[in-house]
N, C-alpha and C positions, 0 to 999 in steps of 0.2 A: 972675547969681549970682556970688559970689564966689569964688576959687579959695580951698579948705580949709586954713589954716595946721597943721595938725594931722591927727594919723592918726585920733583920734578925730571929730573931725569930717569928716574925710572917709567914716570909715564909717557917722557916719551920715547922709550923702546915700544910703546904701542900706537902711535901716533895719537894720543890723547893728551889735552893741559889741563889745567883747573879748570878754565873754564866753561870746557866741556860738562867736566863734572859736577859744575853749579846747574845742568841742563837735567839733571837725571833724577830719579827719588833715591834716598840711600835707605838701605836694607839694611846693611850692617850691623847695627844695633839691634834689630831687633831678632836676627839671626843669632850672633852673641847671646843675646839672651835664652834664646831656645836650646844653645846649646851650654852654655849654664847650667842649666834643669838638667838635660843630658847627663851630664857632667857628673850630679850629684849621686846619681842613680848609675854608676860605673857602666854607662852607655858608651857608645861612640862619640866622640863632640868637635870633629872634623867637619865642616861644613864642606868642603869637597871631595868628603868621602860618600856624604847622602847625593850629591851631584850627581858623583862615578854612577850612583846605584839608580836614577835615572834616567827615563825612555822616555822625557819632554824633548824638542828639539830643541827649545832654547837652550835647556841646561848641556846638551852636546855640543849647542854652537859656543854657548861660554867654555865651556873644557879645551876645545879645540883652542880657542885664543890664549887659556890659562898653561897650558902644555908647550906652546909655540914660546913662551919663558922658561928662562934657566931656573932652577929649585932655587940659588942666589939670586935671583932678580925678583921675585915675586913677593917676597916682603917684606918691601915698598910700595905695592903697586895695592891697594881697593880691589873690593871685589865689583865696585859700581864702575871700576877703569874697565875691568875686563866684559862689563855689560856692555859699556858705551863704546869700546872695541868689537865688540862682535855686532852691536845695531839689536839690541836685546833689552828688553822694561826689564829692569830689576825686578820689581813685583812681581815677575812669572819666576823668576828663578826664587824669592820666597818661598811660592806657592809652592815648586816645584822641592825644594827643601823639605817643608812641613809634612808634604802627602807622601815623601819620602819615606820622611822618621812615621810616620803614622805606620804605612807598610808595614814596614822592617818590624818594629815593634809588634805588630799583631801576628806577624809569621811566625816572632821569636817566641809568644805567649804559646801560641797552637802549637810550637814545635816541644816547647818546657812539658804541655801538658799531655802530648802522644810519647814523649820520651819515658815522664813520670807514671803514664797506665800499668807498665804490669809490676812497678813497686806499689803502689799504689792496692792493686786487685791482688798482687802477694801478699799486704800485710792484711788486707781485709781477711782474708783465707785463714793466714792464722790466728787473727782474732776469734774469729769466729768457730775454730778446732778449741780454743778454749772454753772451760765449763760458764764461764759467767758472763759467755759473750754472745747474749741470747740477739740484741742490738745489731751486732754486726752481721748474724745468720741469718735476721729479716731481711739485709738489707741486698746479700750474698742470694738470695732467694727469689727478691724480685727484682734483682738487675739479670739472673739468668732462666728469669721466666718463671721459673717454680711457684710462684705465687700469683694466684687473678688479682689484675689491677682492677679497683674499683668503676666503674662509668658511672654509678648513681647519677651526680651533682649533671653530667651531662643530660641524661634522660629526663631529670626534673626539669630544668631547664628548657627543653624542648614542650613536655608538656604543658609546663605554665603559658608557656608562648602560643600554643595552641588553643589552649584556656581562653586566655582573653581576648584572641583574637576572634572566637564563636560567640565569647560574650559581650563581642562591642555592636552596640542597636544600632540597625540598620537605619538612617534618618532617613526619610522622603523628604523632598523639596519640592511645596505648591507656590507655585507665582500665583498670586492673587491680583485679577483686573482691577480694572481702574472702579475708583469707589462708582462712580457714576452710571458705570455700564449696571453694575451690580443691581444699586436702585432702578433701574428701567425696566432689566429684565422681571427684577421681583412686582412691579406694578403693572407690568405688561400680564402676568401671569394671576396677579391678583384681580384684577380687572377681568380677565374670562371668565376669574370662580364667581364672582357676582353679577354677569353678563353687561357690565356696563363697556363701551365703546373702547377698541384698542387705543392706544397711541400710534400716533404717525409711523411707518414704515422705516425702518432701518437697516443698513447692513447689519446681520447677525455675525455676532464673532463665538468664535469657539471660546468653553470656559473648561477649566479644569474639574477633575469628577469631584473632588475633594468641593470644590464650589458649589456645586451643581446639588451635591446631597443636603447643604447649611441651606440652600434657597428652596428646598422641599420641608426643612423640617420647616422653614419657617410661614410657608403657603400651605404645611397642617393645621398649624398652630393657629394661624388666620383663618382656616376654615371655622375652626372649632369654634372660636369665638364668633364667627356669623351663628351658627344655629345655636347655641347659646343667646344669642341677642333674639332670634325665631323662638324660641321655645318662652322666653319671655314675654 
């Protein structure tokens, strides 16, 4: 087969026209750009190198349609033709992009920094064999234990929390009756201390003790002043 002189014809070695393509969101750009950055930072900036690497299905279902072209035929062809060939949102193969280079890049960090440990614990070693490397022998000391790490800041910590938790006052909550019950019962009661006739019969309602103690002091208090007024 021939190599495609045209983008139209290149797309359609996938059964896709422009038109189709007006149907799709394009990624491109912003792809391009991520790998740009790549770029600068002597990374990979193959966009279907992060593809290959991979384990979305779309990104496998676009490979497969990308592959089923000749290395000459492909570019011509969009990466949003070989979406809209495989029946794939471009926006997942973004996705699928990005969490790629995320990956890759955190494996590669974790891998720099288990590779660089025993340069790294060598040179601290011989820092620390030298006389003025008093710095590096604390440090050689309690990365292999030989030193107690401190806990204080923990244990304080704790305590304070303790602290003020036995120092927060305990509040009660008294629901206080209605004003009117209140006035009855205290006249009902004051009325016995001076034997003059009850009030009409009611249901009695239950009051709280905290109530019950403020209506005693104050049927003292009215006592007092009856025989005060007798003594007179």
């Amino acid at each position: 087969m021939r190599t495609p002189r045209t983008r139209k014809a290149a797309l359609a070695l996938l059964g896709v026209d422009e038109a189709a393509l007006l149907t799709v969101p394009h990624v491109t750009p912003h792809l391009e750009h991520v790998m740009a950055g790549l770029r600068q930072r002597s990374l990979p900036s193959d966009i279907f190198y992060y593809l290959n690497a991979s384990a979305e299905a779309d990104a496998r279902k676009v490979l497969q349609v990308y592959y089923s072209v000749k290395p000459s035929q492909r570019a011509r062809i969009p990466l949003e033709a070989f979406c809209a060939a495989a029946s794939v949102d471009p926006h997942s193969i973004l996705n699928a992009v990005v969490s790629t280079v995320d990956r890759l890049n955190r494996l590669n960090a974790t891998l720099r920094i288990s590779s660089a440990q025993p340069d790294i614990v060598g040179k601290t070693v011989d820092m620390a064999m030298k006389d003025e490397g008093h710095a590096d022998r604390v440090l050689y000391m309690k990365a292999a234990g030989l030193l107690p790490t401190p806990k204080g800041a923990q244990t304080l910590i704790q305590v304070t929390q303790n602290a003020s938790a036995n120092a927060s006052p305990q509040v009660a909550v008294v629901t206080a009756p209605p004003p009117e019950h209140t006035i009855r019962r205290l006249s009902e009661r004051l009325n016995a201390a001076r034997g003059l006739p009850a009030l009409p019969a009611q249901v009695a309602e239950p009051f709280p003790e905290a109530v019950q103690q403020r209506e005693d002091a104050v049927l003292v208090e009215a006592q007092g002043e009856d025989e005060d007024d007798q003594e007179i």
